[in-house]
C-alpha positions as CSV (number, residue, x, y, z in Angstrom):
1,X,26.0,-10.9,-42.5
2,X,23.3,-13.9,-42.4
3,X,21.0,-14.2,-39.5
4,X,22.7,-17.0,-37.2
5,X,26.2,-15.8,-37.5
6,X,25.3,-12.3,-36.4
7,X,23.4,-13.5,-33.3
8,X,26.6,-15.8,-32.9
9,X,28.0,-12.5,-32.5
10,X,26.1,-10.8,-30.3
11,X,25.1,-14.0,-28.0
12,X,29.4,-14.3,-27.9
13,X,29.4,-10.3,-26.8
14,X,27.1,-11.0,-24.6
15,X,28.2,-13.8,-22.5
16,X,32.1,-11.8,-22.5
17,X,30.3,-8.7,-20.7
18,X,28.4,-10.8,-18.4
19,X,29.6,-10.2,-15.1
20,X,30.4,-13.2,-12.3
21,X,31.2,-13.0,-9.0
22,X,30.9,-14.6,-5.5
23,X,30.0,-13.0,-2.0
24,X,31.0,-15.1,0.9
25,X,28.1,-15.4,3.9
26,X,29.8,-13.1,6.3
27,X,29.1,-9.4,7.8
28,X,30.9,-6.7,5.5
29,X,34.3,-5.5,6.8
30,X,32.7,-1.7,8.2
31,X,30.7,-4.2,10.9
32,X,31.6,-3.8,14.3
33,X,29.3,-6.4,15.6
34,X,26.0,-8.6,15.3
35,X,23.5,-6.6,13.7
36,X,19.7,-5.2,14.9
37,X,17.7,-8.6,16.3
38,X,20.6,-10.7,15.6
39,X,19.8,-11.3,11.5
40,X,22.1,-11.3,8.7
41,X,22.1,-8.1,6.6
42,X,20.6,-9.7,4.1
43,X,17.1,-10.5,6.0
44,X,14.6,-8.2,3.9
45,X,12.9,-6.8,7.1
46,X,13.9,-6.7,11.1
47,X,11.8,-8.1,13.5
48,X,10.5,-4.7,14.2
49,X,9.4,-4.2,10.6
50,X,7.7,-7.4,10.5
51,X,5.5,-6.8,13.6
52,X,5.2,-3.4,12.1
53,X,3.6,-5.1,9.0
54,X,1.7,-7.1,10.7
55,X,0.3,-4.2,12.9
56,X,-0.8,-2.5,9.7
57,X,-2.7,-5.6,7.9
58,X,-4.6,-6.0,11.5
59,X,-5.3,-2.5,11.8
60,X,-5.7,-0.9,8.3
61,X,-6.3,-3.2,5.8
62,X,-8.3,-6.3,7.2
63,X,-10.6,-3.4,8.5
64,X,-10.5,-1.3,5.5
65,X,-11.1,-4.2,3.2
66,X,-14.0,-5.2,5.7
67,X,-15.7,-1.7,4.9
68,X,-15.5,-1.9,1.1
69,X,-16.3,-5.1,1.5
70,X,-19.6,-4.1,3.2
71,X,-20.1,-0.9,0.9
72,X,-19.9,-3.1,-1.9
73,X,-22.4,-5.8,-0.5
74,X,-25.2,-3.6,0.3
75,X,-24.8,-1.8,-3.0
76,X,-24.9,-5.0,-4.5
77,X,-27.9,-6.1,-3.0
78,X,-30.0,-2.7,-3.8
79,X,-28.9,-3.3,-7.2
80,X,-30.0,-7.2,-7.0
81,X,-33.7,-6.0,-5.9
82,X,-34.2,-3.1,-8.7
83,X,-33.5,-5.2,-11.0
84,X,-35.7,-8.4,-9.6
85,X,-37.5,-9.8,-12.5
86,X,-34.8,-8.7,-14.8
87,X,-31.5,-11.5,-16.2
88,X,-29.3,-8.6,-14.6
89,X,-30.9,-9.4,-11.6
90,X,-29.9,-12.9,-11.8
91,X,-26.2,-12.1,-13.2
92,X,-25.8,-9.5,-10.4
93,X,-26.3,-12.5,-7.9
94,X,-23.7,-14.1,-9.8
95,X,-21.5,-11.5,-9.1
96,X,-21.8,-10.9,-6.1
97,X,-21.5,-14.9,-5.0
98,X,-18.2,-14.7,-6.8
99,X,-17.2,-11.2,-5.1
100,X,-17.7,-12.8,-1.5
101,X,-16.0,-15.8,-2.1
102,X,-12.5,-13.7,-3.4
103,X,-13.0,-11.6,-0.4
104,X,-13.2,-14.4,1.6
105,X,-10.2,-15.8,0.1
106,X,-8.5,-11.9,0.5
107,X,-9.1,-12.1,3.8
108,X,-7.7,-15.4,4.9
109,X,-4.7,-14.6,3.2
110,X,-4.5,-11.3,4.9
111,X,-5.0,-13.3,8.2
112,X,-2.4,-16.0,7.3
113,X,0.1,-13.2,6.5
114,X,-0.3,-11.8,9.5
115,X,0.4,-14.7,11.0
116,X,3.1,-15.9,9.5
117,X,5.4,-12.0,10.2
118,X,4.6,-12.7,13.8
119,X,6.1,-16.2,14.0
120,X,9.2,-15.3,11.3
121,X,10.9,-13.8,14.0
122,X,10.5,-16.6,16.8
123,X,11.7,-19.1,14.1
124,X,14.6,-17.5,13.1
125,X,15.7,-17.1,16.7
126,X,14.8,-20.5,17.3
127,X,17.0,-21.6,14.7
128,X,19.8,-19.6,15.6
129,X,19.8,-20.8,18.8
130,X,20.0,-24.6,17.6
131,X,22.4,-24.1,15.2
132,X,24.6,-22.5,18.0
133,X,23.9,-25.1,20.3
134,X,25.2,-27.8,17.2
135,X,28.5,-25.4,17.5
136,X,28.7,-26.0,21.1
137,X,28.4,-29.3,21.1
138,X,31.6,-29.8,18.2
139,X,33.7,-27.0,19.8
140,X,33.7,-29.6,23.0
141,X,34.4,-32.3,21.4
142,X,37.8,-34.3,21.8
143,X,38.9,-32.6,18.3
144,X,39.7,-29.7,20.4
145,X,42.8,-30.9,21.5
146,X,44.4,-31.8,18.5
């Protein structure tokens, strides 16, 4: 069998086992009401687990990385003045410029992250409440009596 008619083949097998299907946006049938903080089941994380998150960026890593971040500065800079004279010297520097502007850039986006698990929940609430408030407004409508 040639090249292109057995990946003919095989692309043809392939695309018969491929599976489709469709899930409709709706609780599963063993529901017995809303769920936890009033998300779908297919939010990734519950409000609780995204202030959780948060809790642990503010408290272990931001510090954490602050620490290493010191460790590595003052290491750094010993190293910088034993070798002043030297091109390491010089190179070191170049380092270490580069090092504190990534862990500037670490940091922000630790801060930003924390941030943004703290107002996910508010936002989805808000929307809910909206959207529920468009629903309102239709079920009132004159529609209703027809």
């Amino acid at each position: 069998m040639e090249f292109d008619e057995e990946w003919a083949v095989l692309r043809a097998r392939a695309a018969e086992q491929q599976e489709t299907s469709m899930r409709l946006n709706q609780l599963p049938a063993e529901s017995s009401g809303p769920t936890p903080g009033g998300g779908s089941p297919d939010f990734g994380s519950s409000p609780a687990e995204k202030k959780t998150a948060a809790n642990t960026i503010e408290n272990e890593l931001e510090p954490n990385t602050k620490k290493a971040t010191d460790w590595a500065d003052e290491a750094s800079s010993t190293a910088v003045k034993t070798f002043d004279g030297w091109q390491t010297s010089a190179g070191l520097k170049k380092v270490q410029k580069t090092w504190d502007q990534q862990v500037r850039t670490l940091m922000g986006r630790l801060s930003s992250e924390k941030t943004a698990l703290r107002g996910a929940s508010g936002y989805f609430a808000q929307n809910d409440f909206g959207i529920r408030g468009q629903f309102a407004a239709v079920s009132k409508s004159k529609i209703d009596g027809v």
